[in-house]
N, C-alpha and C positions, 0 to 999 in steps of 0.2 A: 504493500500500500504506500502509494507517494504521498509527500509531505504535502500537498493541495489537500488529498482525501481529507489527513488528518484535519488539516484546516478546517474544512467544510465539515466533518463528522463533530468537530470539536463546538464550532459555530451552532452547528442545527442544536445540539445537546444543550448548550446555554441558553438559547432563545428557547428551547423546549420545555428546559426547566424553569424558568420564568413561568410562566402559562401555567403549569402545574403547579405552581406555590403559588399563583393568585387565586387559582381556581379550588385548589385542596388544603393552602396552608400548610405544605408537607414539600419536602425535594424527593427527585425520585433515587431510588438507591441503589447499592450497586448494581446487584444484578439484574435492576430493570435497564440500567446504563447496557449492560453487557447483552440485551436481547436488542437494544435498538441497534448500537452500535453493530451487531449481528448484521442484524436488516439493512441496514445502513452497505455493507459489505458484500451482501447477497449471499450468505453462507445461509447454510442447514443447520438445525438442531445441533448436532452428532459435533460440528465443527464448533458449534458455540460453546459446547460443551468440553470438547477437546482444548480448545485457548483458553478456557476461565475457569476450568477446576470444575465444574459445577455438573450438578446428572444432567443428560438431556433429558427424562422422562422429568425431572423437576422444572426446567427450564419451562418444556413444551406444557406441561399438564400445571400445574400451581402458578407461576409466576405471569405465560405469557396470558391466560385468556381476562386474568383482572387487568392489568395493562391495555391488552387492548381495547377493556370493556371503557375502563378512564380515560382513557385518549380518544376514543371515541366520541366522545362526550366532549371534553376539550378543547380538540383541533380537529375534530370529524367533519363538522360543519354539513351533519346530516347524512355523508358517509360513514359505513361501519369501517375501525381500522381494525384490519388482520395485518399477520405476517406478509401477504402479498400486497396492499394497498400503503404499507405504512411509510414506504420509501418517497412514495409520490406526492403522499401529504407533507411530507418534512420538507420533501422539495419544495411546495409550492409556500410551507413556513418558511423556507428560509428566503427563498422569493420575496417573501413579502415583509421580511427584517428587512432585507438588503434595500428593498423600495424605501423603507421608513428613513432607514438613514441617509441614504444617497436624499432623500427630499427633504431632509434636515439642515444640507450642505447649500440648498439652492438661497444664493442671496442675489439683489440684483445686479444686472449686466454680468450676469455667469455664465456657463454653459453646462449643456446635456448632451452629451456628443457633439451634434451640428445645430442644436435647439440651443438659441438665445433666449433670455428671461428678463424679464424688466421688469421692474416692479419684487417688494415681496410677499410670498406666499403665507398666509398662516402655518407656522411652525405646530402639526399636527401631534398631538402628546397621545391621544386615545382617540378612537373611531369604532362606535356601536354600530352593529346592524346594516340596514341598509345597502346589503349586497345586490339585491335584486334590482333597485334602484338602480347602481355604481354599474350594474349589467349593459338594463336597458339604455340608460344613456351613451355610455360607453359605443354601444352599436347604432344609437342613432348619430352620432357625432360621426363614428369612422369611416361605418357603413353606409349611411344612409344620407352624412353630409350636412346635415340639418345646418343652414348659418348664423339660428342663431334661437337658445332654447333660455327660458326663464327659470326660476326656481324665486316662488312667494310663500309667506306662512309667518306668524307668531314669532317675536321675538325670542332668541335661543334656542326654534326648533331645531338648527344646523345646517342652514343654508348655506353658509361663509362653508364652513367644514366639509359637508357636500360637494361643493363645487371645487374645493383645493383639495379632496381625495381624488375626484374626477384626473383633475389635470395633471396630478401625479400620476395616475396609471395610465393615462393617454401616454405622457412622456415616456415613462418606463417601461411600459409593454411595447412601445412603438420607434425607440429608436434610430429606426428607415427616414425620420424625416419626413411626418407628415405634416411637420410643421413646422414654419422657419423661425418663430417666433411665437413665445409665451407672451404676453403681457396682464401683468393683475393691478387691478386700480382699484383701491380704494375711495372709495368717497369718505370725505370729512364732511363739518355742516354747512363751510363758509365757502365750500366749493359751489363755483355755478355751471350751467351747460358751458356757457360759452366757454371756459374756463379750462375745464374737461374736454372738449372738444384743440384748445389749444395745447396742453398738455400730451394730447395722445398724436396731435402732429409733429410734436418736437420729438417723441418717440425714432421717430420714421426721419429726422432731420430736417423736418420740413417746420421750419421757423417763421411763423406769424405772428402778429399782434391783432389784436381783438381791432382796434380802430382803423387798420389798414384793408379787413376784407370782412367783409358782408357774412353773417354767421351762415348763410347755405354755403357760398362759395370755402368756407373754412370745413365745413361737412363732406362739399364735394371731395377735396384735397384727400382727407381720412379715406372715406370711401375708395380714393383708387390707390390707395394703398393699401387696404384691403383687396383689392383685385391682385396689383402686382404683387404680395406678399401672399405667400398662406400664413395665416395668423390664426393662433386661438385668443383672445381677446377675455379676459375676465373685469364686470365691471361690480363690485363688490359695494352693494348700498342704494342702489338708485334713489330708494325713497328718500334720501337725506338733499336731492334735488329739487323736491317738489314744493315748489309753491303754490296752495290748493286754490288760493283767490286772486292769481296774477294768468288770465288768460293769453298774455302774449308768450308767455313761458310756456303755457300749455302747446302751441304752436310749434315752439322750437323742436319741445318734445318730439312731435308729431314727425318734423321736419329730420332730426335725428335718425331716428330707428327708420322711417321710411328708409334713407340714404345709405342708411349701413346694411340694410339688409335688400335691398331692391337689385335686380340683375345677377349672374349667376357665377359666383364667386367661390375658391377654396379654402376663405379663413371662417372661421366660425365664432360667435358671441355668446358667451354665457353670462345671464346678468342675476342678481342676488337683489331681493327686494320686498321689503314688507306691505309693502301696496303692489296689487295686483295693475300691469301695466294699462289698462285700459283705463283706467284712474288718470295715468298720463294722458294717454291719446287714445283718441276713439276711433283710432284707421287701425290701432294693433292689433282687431280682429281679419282684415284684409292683408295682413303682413305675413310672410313665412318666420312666422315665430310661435314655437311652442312653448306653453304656459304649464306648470306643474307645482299646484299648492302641497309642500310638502304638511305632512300626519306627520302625530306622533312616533315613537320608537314601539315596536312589538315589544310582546312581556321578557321576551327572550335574552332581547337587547338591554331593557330597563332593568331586568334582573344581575347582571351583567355588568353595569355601572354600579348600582348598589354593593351589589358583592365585592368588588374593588373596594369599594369604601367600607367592606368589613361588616355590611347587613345585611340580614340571613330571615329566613323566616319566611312563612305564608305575607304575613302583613306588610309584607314586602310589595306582593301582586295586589294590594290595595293602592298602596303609595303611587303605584306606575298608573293605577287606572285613573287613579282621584289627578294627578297632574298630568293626563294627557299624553304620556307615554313623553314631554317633554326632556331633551335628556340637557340642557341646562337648570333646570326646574329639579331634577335630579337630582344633580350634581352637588345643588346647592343647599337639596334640604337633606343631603345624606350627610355632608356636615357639618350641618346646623345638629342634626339628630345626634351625630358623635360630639358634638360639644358639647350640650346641654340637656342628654337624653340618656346618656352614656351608652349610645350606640343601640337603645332598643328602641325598634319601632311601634313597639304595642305598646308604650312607656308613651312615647310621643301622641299617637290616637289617644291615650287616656286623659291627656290635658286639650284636648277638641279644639287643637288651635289651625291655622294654615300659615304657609310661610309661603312669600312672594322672592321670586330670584330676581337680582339685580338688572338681567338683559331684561327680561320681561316687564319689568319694574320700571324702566328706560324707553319701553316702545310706547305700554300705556301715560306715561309723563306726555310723550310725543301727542301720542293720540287726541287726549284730550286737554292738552296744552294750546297745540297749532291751529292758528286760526283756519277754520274752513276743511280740517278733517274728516271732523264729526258734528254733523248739522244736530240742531238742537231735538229732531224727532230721533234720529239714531242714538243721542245721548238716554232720551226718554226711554225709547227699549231698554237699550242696559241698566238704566237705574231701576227699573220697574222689575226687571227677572231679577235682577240681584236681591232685589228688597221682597219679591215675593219669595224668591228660594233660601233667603237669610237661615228659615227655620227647617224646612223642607225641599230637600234636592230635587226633587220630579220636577220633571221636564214641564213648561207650560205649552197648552196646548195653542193652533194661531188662532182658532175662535174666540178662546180668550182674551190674546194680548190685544185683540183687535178692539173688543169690548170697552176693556180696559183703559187702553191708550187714548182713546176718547175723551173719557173722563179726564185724562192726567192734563194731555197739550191743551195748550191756547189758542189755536187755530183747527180750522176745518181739515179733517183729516181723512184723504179718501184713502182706500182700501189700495189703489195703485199707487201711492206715497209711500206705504208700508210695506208693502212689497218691495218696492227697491231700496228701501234703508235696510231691510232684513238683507237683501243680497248681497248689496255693500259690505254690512258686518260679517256675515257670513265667508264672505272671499277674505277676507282680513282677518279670519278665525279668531274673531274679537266674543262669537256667538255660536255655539255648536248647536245643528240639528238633529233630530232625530226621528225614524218612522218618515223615511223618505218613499215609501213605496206609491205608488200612485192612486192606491188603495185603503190609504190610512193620512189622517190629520195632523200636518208635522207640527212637531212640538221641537221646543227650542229650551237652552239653559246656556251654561257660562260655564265656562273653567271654574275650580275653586280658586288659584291665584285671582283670576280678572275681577270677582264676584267680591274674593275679600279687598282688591285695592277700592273699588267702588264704594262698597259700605265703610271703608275707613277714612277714603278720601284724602291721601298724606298733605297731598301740597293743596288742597282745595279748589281744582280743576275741574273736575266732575261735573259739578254744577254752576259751574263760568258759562253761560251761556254765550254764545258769539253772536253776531247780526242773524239773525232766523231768515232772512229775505237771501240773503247772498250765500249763505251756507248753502240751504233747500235748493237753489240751483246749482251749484257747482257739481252737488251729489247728484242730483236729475243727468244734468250734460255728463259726467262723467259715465256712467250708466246705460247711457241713451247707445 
């Protein structure tokens, strides 16, 4: 065996045991070393037995079939590992150590083979779930070309995270150069189009000033540099653009994405965004752009982050359901619980409290901070389910809210007003539905985070009402 092997045998066994001590609290021991190692090797029984002292009938009958029953579980990802599978799973772990760190090294204007980077990438620590996801997109990007795909949802669902697991496995699976350049942009809050628009030309060298060219003909420039380049394009944030009550900016919008994704080009866009694009411009349903409101984490996933954090337990699959399968929401009440719970979650349900995480905590600040996000009838929904469900979780039903809501506003309220302020919240998963069958009366409720910032109200936004007349339209036109 050459000194590579060992390397690589030595490597997969580190990163293997890793995985095993988070997941068991235990390292694996010798002679389970000496049956991977085996495997690792492509030897039999007889010879594993012959190099490490040990019976092969103890090897084969005691040792290997709990092994493989725990790694199964572990690193199976749904396959059973035997002695014939277990070499190609180690592979594909250590594949995917060697991605973690090679994308830990990416800073900007680096390189990846022949792939330039600009911009930095979020520095990925832990990544739940969401394989199937990382699949399909994957195939519609390489395969299928798409130029330019979205990802909206809930602060701290993992949009950012998503889309920078994404472009690490594009890069790293694809080193052929399907793309000549990365670029990840961040948005801040003081950034504007136009701004971003001159930033992503100087990218490319091409050096303008906002006052010397007309914002299309600045769009135009981007655009054929997208032609001439294959680019993957990350724009991390959009909503931090949106000014909900300045309709010339809505324009720009429009004028934007039309440009960058119009005529038939090799570089692709993927944009991160807590408002659903159509918020923006109202041509984004006439645009070759894919829209996907990211869900929560499955129990699998949510159980998964917990357990890293050392919690165990059924009342674990409560925690994941009551916040959404959120894995920032997670993250942050698995140590809040170890602070102040001492790590038990049935300890925590017994004091009937909710805890709000800081991203989430930061998008509803947003929400109902900025003028013209949420018009005062959208505000009315939410304050009304929160304050009905205060006592009682069940879902309200909409013949209810509709009844209801009458009562609450100060204006005439028709029945297609409420419809599209439901829809709004809805796409902004500010309001979860339920009993969507075409068969049954959808009933609606809130997250517990969103429900306890409303009844608590921190900064006293809630019920800031904004101009009712210019809201009510913005959310109409935006919609329309």
């Amino acid at each position: 065996m050459n000194s590579s092997q060992v390397l690589d045998v030595k490597r997969v066994l580190a990163v293997l045991e890793e995985q095993v001590f988070q997941s068991t609290g235990r390292y694996l021991t010798e002679v389970e070393k000496v049956l991977i190692k085996g495997v690792w090797d492509s030897k039999d029984y007889k010879e594993m037995a012959s190099d490490s002292g040990y019976n092969a009938y103890y090897l084969q009958q005691k040792v290997a079939p709990p092994l493989w029953s725990m790694l199964s579980v572990i690193i199976g990802d749904g396959v059973k590992v035997t002695k014939i599978s277990l070499k190609s799973i180690l592979l594909k772990l250590a594949k995917s150590d060697y991605r973690k760190e090679e994308a830990s090294r990416l800073d900007n204007d680096s390189f990846v083979g022949n792939i330039r980077i600009h911009g930095e990438l979020p520095k990925i620590k832990s990544f739940y779930g969401r394989k199937d996801e990382i699949n399909y997109f994957k195939k519609q990007i390489t395969l299928f070309k798409e130029r330019c795909i979205v990802f909206t949802g809930v602060g701290g669902i993992g949009k950012t995270l998503l889309a920078s697991r994404l472009v690490e496995e594009i890069t790293f699976d694809s080193l052929s150069s399907i793309y000549e350049c990365i670029i990840w942009k961040t948005i801040n809050h003081s950034l504007s189009i136009d701004e971003l628009v001159i930033d992503l030309n100087k990218i490319f060298q091409v050096d303008i000033e906002a006052s010397e060219n007309s914002f299309i003909d600045s769009i135009s420039l981007l655009s054929k540099q997208l032609h001439l380049h294959r680019c993957l394009l990350v724009i991390d944030g959009f909503e931090k653009l949106l000014l909900a009550d300045d309709f010339g900016k809505r324009l720009q919008y429009e004028k934007f994405l039309l440009k960058l994704t119009e005529g038939k080009h090799e570089s692709c866009i993927i944009i991160t965004s807590q408002l659903p694009l159509k918020e923006f411009a109202s041509v984004t349903t006439k645009l070759p752009i894919r829209s996907f409101k990211l869900e929560g984490l499955d129990v699998n996933a949510g159980m998964q982050i917990l357990q890293e954090k050392g919690l165990t337990g059924q009342e674990c699959k409560r925690l994941i359901e009551n916040y959404s399968g959120n894995p920032s929401s997670l993250e942050a009440l698995a140590d809040r619980i170890n602070r102040f719970f001492e790590g038990s979650v049935k300890t925590f349900f017994r004091y009937q409290t909710t805890m709000i995480d800081p991203q989430l905590e930061t998008m509803l600040h947003q929400q109902f901070g900025q003028i013209g996000l949420l018009s005062n009838l959208q505000r009315q929904i939410m304050i009304y389910l929160a304050e009905e469900m205060s006592e009682n979780s069940t879902p309200i039903q909409f013949s209810k809210l509709i009844d209801n809501l009458k009562e609450r506003v100060d204006f005439k309220l028709s029945v297609f007003e409420l419809i599209t302020a439901i829809e709004v919240l809805e796409q902004r998963s500010l309001i979860e539905i339920a009993g969507k069958s075409n068969k049954r009366e959808a009933s609606y409720s809130l997250q517990v985070s969103i429900k306890k910032y409303i009844l608590v109200d921190p900064l006293g936004l809630v019920h800031k009402i904004p101009d009712t007349i210019q809201t009510r339209e913005v959310t109409l036109w935006a919609t329309a």
